[in-house]
C-alpha positions as CSV (number, residue, x, y, z in Angstrom):
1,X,0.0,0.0,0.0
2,X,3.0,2.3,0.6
3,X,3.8,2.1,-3.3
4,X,0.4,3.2,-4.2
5,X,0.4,6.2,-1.8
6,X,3.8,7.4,-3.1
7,X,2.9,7.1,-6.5
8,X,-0.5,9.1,-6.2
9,X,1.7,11.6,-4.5
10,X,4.1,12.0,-7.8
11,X,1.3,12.5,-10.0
12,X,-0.1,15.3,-8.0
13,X,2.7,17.3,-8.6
14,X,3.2,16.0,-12.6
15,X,0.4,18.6,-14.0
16,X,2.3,22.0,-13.6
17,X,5.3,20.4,-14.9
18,X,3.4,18.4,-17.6
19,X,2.0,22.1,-19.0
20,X,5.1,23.8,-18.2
21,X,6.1,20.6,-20.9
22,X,3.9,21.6,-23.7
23,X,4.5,25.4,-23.5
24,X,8.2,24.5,-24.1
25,X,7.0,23.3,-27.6
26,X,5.7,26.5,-28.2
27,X,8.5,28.0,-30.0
28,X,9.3,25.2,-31.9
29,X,5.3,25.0,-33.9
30,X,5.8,28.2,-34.6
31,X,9.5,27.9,-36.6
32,X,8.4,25.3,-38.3
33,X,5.2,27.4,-38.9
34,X,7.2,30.0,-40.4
35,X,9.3,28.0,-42.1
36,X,6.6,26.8,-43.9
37,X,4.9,29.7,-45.2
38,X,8.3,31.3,-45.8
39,X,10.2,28.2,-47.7
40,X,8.1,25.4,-48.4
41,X,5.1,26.5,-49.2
42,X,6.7,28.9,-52.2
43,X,8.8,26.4,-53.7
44,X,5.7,23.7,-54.0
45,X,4.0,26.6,-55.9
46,X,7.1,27.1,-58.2
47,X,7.3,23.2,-59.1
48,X,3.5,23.2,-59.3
49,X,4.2,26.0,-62.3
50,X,7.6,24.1,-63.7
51,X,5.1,21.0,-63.9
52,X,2.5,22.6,-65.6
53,X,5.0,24.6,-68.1
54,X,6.2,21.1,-68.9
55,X,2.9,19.4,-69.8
56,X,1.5,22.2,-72.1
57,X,4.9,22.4,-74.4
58,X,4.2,21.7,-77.6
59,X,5.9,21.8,-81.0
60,X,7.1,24.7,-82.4
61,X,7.2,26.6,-78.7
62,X,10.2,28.7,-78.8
63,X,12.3,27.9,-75.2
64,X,15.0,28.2,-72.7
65,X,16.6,25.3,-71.1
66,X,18.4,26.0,-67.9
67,X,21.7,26.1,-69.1
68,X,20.6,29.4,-71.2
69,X,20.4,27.4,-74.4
70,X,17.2,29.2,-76.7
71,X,15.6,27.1,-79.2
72,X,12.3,25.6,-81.0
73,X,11.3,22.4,-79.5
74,X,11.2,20.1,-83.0
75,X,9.8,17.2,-81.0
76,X,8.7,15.6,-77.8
77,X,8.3,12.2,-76.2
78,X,7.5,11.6,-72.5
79,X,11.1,12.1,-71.0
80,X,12.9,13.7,-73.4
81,X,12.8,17.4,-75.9
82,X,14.8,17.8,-79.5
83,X,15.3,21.3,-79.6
84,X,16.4,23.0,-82.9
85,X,19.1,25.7,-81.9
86,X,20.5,27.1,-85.1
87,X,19.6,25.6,-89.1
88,X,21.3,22.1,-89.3
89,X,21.5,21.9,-85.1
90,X,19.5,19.8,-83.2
91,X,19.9,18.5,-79.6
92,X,18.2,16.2,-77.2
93,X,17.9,17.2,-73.8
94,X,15.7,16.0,-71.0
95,X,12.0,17.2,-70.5
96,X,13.2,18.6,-66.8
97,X,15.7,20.9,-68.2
98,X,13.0,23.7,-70.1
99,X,13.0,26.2,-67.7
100,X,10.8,28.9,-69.6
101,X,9.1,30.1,-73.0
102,X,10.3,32.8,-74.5
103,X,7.9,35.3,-74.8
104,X,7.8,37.5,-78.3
105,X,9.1,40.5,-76.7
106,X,12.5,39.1,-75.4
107,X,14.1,37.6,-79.1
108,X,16.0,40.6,-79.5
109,X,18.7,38.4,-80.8
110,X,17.5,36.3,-83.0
C-alpha cells in the first residue's frame, strides 16, 4: 500500500510540470510554422508552375533550357525534348531541363 500512496503523491505534482512541458514546444510550432509559409510552401507553388510549363509544351514553342540554351522544340516524347538551336542543329535534352518560354518580346537576338 506504501507504493500506491507514493505514486499518487508524484502524479499530483506531474500537472504544472506536464504544461510547463507543452508550453516549451511552443517555440518550436511556430519555426516550423514560419518556415513553412516562408520556404516550403513557395517552392511547392514554383514546381507546381515548372510542372504545368512542362505538360502544355508543344511543337514549335520557342524555349530556354536551364543552361541558357534558346531554341524551338522540334519534337517531344514523354522524357525527353529535341530542340532545334541554329539551321542544321538539333539536340536532345531532358523534358526537366526547359526552364521557360520565351515570350515574343525578349528575341531581340534572334
Amino acid at each position: 500500500m506504501d507504493f500506491v500512496s507514493q505514486a499518487w503523491a508524484q502524479t499530483e505534482g506531474a500537472g504544472p510540470a506536464t504544461s510547463a512541458g507543452l508550453l516549451s514546444l511552443i517555440p518550436f510550432l511556430l519555426i516550423f510554422i514560419v518556415f513553412y509559409f516562408l520556404l516550403i510552401l513557395p517552392q511547392q507553388r514554383r514546381q507546381k508552375k515548372q510542372r504545368e510549363l512542362l505538360d502544355a509544351l508543344t511543337k514549335g514553342d520557342k524555349v530556354i533550357t536551364s543552361s541558357g540554351i534558346w531554341g524551338t522544340v522540334t519534337n517531344l516524347d514523354k522524357d525527353t525534348v529535341t530542340l532545334q538551336v541554329a539551321d542544321n542543329t538539333k539536340i536532345r535534352l531532358q523534358r526537366d531541363h526547359v526552364s521557360s518560354i520565351r515570350s515574343t518580346s525578349g528575341e531581340g537576338g534572334q
